[in-house]
C-alpha positions, 0 to 999 in steps of 0.5 A: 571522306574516307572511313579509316580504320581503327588500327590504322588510326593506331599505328599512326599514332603510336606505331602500337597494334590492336592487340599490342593496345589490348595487351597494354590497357590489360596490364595498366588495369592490373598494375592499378589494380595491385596500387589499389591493393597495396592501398588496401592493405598499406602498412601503419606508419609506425609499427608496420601493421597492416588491414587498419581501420577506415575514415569517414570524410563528413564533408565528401562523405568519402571513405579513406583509408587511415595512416596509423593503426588504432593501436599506434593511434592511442600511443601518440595520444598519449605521448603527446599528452605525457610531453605536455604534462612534462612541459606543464608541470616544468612551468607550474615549478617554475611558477613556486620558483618564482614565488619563494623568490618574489614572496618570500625572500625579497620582502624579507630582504627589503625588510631586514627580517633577515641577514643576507648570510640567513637568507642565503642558509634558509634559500640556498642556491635558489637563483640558479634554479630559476634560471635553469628553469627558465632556460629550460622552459623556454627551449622546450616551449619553443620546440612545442611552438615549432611542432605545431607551427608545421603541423605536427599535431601529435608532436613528434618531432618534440624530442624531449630526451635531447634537450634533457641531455642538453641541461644535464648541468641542472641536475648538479645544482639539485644536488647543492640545493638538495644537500642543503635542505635539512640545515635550511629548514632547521634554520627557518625553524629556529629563526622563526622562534627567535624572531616575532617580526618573521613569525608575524610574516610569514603566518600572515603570507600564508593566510592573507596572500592569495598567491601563496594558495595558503601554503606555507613557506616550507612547502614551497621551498621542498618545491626543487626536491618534488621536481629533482624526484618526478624528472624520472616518473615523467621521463618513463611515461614518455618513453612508454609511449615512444617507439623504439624507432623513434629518434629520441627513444635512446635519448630519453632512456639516457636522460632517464638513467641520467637523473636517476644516477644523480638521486642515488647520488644525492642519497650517498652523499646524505648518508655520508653527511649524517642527515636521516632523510633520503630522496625517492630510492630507484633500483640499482643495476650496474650501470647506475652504480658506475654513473654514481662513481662518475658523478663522484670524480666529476665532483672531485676533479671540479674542485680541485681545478677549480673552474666554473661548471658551466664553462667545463667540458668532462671530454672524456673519462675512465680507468687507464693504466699508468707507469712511471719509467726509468730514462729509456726504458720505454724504448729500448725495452718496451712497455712490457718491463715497465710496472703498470698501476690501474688509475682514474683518468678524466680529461676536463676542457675549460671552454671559453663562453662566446656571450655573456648571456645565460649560462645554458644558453652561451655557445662554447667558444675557444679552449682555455685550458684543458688538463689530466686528473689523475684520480687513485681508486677508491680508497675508504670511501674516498677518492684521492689525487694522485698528483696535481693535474696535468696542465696539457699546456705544459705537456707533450704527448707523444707515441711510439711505433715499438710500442702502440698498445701505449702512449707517452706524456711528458710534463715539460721539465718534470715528470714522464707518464706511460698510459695504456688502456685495456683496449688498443683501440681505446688508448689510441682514442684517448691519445688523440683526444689528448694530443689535440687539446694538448696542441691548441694551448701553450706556447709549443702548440705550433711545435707539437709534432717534434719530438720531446728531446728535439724541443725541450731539455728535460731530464727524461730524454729519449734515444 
């Protein structure tokens, strides 16, 4: 047989001569060499740094190259272990929860220490706290299950600030139980010398009942006020170690700020009622100071429709400005003669909950109702209605093309309101967050893009 040559045996193959091969191999050893490079020097997940440290297989006896920087490496430490701590400690209050309850208020109320009206002065909204917590400690357990179950050693995925923000309507019941304190524990002080049976009981809990770690029925029951003060500290250790990029650092920043605007909170409205003591003080910006305001309308607009907070939404909330205007005024003149007065809005929905399960937990389901508080601005230290609420079932809300830096809202067969915000764009948002609760209810709901004078006979109509 003949001896062929090696470049023909190239050609035949793949039509690429020696050198053109030569040329090739040169470039995929350089294009290798550059990947290996990269390798080298390949930034850190989570910073971006480059030259980091070098691992030591001790099965292979292999070396490779580390995906984080030593200094990134200690910071998911710690998150980690601030997140378990956040979780550990949810469950060692809920254990004290548990534990005011089964050792404390059932025996006395099987017993007949007390009557119902005292145990519900000395234990307060003791109930609903438990179940917030069990609501919460179950999602966040089971979000710690989940990480781990795909791997996620470090728990990165755990968003803590999210499912804060989710049972935001625990921090209220704080505040009831908070605000109570004082009356609860004078109650059980006066109680306790009036009655022997109860003096007997509760000294021979503390000493004989091993559960009770020999504290003290007052001890446990400041339980909700030590975990309402630490949500903060807690929260600040997390965020400490989380990076900025990280999807729940802005989460957990609001969740902070959240609970912190809810202790000052607390603390005004404790001033307010006479009481000496305080919750931890937290330093004040200007934000914090506005939640503070918020969380005061919230309040009022609450007990003034008088839904249950678990079923109420707060859409949307803030400073408009209102006119009342003379029958056709708005139209032939535009809002520039009518007399603008600065007001407290807050659009509330009450949603109806799809199953009967545990509050938090309910998925919301249909719209009930949904209405305006109109809210004046503070006045003494108080804030006051303008009006009852607007029921949206009753209204129509309605713009004009002459005049779009406002919109109008007529309450059928009563009384017209001009709103505008400073910001165009603003008064258009809350017009069609207005219009769209407002066509969901009512029996006009079907007809709401008529015009006002079309559909209804009202003393306010329109050319």
């Amino acid at each position: 047989a003949t001896r062929t040559k090696s470049a023909d045996v190239e050609r035949a193959d793949s039509g690429i001569g020696q050198m053109s091969a030569r040329k090739w191999r040169n470039r995929a050893s350089e294009t290798l060499s550059s990947l290996q490079a990269w390798e080298a020097h390949r930034p850190c997940t989570d910073c971006g740094e480059r030259d980091l440290p070098v691992e030591t297989d001790g099965q292979n006896c292999n070396q490779r190259r580390a995906d984080l920087c030593e200094k990134c490496r200690k910071r998911r430490t710690e998150r980690k272990e601030s997140v378990l701590e956040f979780v550990n400690t949810e469950a060692s209050y809920g254990e004290d929860l548990r534990i005011i309850k089964e050792e404390f208020y059932l025996p006395m109320q099987v017993a007949g220490l007390l009557s119902q009206e005292q145990l519900q002065g000395i234990f307060s909204n003791i109930q609903e706290l438990i179940d917030l917590n069990e609501n919460f400690l179950e999602i966040l357990q089971e979000e710690i299950d989940q990480a781990f179950d795909q791997g996620d050693n470090d728990l990165m995925t755990v968003c803590i600030g999210e499912i804060f923000l989710e049972f935001v309507n625990m921090l209220p019941a704080f505040q009831t139980y908070c605000l109570q304190q004082s009356s609860s524990v004078n109650m059980l002080n006066a109680l306790e010398k009036e009655k022997e049976l109860l003096r007997i009981f509760l000294n021979v809990s503390q000493n004989d009942n091993t559960a009770l770690r020999r504290m003290n029925l007052r001890s446990f029951l400041m339980a909700p006020l030590q975990r309402v003060t630490k949500y903060p500290l807690l929260l600040s250790r997390i965020i400490k170690a989380t990076t900025e990029y990280h999807p729940d650092h802005g989460s957990l920043r609001e969740a902070k700020s959240r609970i912190e605007s809810h202790l000052e909170h607390i603390n005004m409205k404790t001033k307010q009622e006479g009481n000496t003591w305080t919750l931890r003080s937290f330093r004040q910006d200007s934000k914090k100071k506005r939640e503070v305001i918020n969380i005061e309308m919230r309040e009022t607009a609450l007990k003034t429709v008088g839904w249950l907070r678990e079923e109420t939404r707060f859409v949307m909330e803030g400073s408009l400005q209102l006119a009342q205007p003379p029958d056709g005024q708005w139209v032939k003149k535009g809002s520039k003669t009518l007399k603008f007065q600065n007001m407290q809005v807050l659009l509330l929905v009450n949603m109806k909950r799809v199953s009967e399960s545990s509050l938090e937990s309910a998925e919301p389901g249909p719209v009930k109702d949904a209405v305006l508080v109109l809210i004046r601005d503070k006045n003494n230290g108080k804030f006051h209605l303008l009006r009852e609420p607007l029921r949206l079932s009753n209204c129509i809300v309605s713009t004009d093309p002459d005049c779009d830096d406002t919109f109008e809202l007529i309450e059928i067969r009563r009384e017209a309101f001009v709103f505008r915000d400073s910001d165009r764009a603003r008064t258009h948002h809350w017009f069609r967050q207005i219009r769209r609760y407002s066509r969901e209810l009512g029996s006009w709901k079907k007809r709401r893009n008529a015009l006002p004078n079309i559909m209804i006979s009202t003393p306010h109509t329109r050319p």
